[in-house]
C-alpha positions as CSV (number, residue, x, y, z in Angstrom):
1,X,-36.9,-23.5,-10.1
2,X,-36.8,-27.2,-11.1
3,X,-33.4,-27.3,-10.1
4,X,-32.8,-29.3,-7.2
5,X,-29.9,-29.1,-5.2
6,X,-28.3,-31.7,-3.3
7,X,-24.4,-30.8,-3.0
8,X,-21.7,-27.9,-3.4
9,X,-21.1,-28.7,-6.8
10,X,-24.4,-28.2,-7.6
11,X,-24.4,-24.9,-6.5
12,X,-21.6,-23.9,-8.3
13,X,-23.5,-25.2,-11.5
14,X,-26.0,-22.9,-11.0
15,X,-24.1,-19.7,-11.0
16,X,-20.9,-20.3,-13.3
17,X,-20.2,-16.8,-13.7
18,X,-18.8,-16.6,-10.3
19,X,-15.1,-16.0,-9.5
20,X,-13.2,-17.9,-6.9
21,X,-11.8,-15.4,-4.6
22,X,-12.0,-11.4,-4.9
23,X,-8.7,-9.8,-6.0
24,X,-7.7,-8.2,-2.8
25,X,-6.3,-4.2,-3.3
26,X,-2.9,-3.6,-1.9
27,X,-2.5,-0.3,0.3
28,X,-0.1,2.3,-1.6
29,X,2.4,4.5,0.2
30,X,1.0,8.2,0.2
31,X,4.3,9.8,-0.1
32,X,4.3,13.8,-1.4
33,X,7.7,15.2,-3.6
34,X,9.9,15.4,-0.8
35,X,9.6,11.8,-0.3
36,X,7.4,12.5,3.2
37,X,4.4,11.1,4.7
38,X,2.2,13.0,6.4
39,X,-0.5,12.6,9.0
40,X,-2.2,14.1,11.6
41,X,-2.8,12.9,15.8
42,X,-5.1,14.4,18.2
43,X,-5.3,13.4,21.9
44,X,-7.8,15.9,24.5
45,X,-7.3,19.5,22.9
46,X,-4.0,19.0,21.2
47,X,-3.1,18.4,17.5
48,X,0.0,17.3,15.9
49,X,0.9,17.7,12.0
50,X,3.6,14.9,11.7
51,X,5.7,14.4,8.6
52,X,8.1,11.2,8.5
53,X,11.2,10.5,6.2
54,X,13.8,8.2,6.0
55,X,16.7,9.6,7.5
56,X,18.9,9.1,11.0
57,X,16.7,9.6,13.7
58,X,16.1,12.8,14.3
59,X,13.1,13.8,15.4
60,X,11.8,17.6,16.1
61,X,9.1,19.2,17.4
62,X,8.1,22.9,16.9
63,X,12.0,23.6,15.7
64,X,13.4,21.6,18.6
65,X,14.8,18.7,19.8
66,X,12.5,16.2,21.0
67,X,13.7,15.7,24.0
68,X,14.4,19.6,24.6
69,X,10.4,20.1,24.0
70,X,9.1,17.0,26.0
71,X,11.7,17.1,28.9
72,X,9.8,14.2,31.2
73,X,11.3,10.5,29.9
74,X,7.7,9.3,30.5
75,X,7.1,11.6,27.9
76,X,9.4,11.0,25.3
77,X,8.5,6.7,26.1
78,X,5.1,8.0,25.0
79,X,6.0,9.2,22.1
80,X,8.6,6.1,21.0
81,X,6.4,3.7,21.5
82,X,5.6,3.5,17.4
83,X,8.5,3.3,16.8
84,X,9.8,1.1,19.4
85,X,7.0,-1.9,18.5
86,X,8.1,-2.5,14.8
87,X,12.5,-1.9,15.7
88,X,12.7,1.4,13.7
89,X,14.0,3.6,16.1
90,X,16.9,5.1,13.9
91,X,15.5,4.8,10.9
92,X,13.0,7.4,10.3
93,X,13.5,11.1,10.4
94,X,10.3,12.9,12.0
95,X,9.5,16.7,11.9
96,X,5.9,17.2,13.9
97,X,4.4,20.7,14.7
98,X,1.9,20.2,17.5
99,X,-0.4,23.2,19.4
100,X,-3.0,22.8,22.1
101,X,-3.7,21.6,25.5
102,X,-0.9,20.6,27.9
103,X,2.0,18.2,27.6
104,X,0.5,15.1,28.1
105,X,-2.3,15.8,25.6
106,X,0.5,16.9,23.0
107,X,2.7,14.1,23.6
108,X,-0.6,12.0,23.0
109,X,-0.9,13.3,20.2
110,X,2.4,12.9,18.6
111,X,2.0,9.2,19.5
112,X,-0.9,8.9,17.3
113,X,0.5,11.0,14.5
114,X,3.6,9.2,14.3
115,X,2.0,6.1,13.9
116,X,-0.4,7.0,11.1
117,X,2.2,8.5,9.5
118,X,4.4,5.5,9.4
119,X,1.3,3.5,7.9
120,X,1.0,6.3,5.1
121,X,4.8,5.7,4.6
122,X,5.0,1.9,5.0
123,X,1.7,0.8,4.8
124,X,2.7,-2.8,5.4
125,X,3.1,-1.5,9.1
126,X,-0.6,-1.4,10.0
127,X,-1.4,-4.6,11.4
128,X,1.8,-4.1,14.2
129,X,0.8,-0.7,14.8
130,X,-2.9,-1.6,14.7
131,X,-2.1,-4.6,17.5
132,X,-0.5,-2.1,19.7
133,X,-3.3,0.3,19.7
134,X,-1.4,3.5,18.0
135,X,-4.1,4.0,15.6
136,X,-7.2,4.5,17.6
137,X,-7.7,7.9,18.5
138,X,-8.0,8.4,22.5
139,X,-11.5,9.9,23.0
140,X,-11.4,10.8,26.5
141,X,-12.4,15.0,26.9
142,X,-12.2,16.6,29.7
143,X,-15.9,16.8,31.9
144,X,-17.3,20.3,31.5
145,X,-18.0,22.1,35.4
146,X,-21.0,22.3,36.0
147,X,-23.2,25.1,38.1
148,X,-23.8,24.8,41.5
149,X,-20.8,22.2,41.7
150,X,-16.7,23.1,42.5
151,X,-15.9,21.4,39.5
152,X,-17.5,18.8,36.9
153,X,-18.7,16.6,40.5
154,X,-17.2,17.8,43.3
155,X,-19.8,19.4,45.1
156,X,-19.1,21.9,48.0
157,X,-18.0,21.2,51.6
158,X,-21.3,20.7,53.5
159,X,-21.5,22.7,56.4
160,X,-24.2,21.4,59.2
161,X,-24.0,24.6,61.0
């Protein structure tokens, strides 16, 4: 430890072995042998299995049309909104399945499927997806009732008399 060290360079003396920069490791695409990419969304008690291609823009769910299954437009803005935020509306061809809870939780669901599956497709999509808050899964359950309550905190009426 006689080595004193007065400057940057001197430090770099020291341990010469040292590269510059890490190489950094560039995603892949996970694509299976029908040229698919898979994923899976889950939002409150619903889970979609979504599978994206490039094709024309059609997009099914549970053997129908999209917007025969999710009738509401609020519904089906949900649910474009991946696809919407990078401009490839027409460009994919999407196939989900998707069982559980209500609408809302399945459309949810969808959302969040979609948009990991376009990452596993195109992984160059992530930080657009990743600003727009597609990938993080929505935590929020459902508050269990509890006993001597109406429902999870609504107590009953209070009667004086």
């Amino acid at each position: 430890m006689a080595d004193t060290v007065s400057s940057f360079q001197d430090l770099s003396k020291l341990r010469p072995g040292i590269a510059a920069e890490p190489e950094v490791e560039v995603a892949q695409p996970k694509i299976d042998k029908f040229g698919r990419a898979y994923a899976t969304g889950r939002r409150k008690e619903s889970a979609a299995r979504v599978w994206v291609k490039p094709g024309s823009g059609r997009f099914t769910v549970n053997g129908k049309d999209m917007p025969a299954y999710f009738a509401r437009p609020t519904q089906q803005m949900v649910i474009n909104q991946p696809l919407v935020s990078i401009n490839r509306l027409q460009q994919y061809d999407i196939v989900c399945t998707v069982a559980g809870g209500g609408l809302s939780g399945q459309a949810g669901a969808v959302r969040h499927g979609v948009a990991r599956a376009l990452i596993a497709y195109e992984p160059s999509l992530r930080p657009a997806l990743k600003h727009g808050g597609f990938l993080t899964r929505d935590a929020r359950e459902v508050e269990r009732k509890k006993y001597g309550k109406a429902k999870a905190r609504r107590s009953f009426q209070f009667s004086k008399r």
